[in-house]
Structure formats: structure tokens, C-alpha cells
C-alpha positions in Angstrom: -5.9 -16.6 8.9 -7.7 -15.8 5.7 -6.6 -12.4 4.5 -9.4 -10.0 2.7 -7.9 -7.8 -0.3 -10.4 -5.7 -1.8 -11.4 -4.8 -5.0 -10.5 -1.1 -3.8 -7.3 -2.3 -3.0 -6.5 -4.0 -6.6 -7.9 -1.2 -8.2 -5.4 1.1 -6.1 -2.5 -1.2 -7.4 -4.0 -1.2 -11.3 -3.8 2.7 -11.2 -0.4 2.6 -9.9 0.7 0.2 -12.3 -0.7 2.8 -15.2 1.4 5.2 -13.2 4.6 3.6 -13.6 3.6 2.4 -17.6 3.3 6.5 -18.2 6.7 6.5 -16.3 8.4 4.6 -18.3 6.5 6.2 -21.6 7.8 9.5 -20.3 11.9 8.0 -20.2 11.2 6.3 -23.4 10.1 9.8 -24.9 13.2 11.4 -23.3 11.4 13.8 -21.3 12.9 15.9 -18.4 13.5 14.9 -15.2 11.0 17.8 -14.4 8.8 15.6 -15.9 9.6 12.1 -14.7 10.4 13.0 -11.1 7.0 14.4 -9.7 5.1 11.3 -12.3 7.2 9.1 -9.5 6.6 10.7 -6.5 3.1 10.4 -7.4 3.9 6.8 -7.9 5.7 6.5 -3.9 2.5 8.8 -2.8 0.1 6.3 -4.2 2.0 3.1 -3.2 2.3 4.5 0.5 -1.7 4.9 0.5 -2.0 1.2 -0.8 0.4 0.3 2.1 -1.8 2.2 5.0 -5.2 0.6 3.4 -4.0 -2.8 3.5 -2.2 -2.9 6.9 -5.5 -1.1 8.4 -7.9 -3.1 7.2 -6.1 -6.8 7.6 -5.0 -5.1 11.3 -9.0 -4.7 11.7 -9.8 -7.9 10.4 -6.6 -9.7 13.0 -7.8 -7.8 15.8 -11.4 -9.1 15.5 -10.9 -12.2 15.0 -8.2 -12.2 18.3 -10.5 -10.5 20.2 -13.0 -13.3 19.7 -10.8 -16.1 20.2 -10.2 -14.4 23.8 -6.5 -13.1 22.5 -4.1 -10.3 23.4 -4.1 -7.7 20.3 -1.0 -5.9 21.4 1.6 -8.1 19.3 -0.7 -7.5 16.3 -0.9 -3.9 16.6 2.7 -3.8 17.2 3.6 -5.8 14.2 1.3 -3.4 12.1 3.1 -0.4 13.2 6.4 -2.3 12.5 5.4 -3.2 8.5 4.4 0.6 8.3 7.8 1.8 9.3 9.6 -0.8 7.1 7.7 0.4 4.2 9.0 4.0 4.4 
């Protein structure tokens, strides 16, 4: 199967990368850890959200296409929930 990622979805991962480049511009400028730590839990925020929107909307696209082939969708769903829990 053909798998769909969006131009929403690359955009999600171009503002992350910025993220991390301001990150890293942060350690380079020897800021505070006040400052770097929240700049990367914004980072693990965003990257969870870019997780969710791809496993939802391939799961979507799985499902229909197994539903019109005639297929059980419960292994896909099940292996959807599983890549959510390995990513946290």
C-alpha cells in the first residue's frame, strides 16, 4: 500500500526542524536551561502531534482500503494503537 503524507504533515516536521535549529542557537548562545528546556518540550509536544496526524490519517486511509477489499480492520487498528504507545 501507497502511503499519503501531506503537505500539512511536512510542514509540521519543517516547523519542528526550526524548533530544534533555535535549540541548538539557544546552547550555542549559552543560555539557561530555563531557556532551552521548555524550547524542547515544545519540540516533544510538536513531534507527538506529528506522530498522532500521521498514524490517523494512514490508519484512515488502511482501514478503507481493507474495508473494500472485504478485510478484517482489527489488526490494523491494533497496530496503530501499538506505534502510538512506542512513540511515547
Amino acid at each position: 500500500m501507497e502511503y499519503n503524507y501531506t503537505e500539512l504533515m511536512k510542514t509540521r516536521l519543517r516547523r519542528i526542524e526550526g524548533q530544534i535549529r533555535g535549540v541548538l542557537r539557544l546552547m550555542e548562545e549559552e543560555k539557561s536551561c530555563k531557556e532551552v528546556v521548555p524550547q524542547l518540550s515544545a519540540v516533544r509536544n510538536a513531534s507527538d502531534k506529528a506522530i498522532a496526524q500521521i498514524v490517523a490519517e494512514n490508519l484512515q486511509q488502511c482501514i478503507l482500503a481493507e474495508q473494500a477489499a472485504g478485510k478484517d480492520t482489527g489488526k490494523t487498528v491494533q497496530e496503530a494503537v501499538e506505534l502510538l504507545v512506542k512513540s511515547r
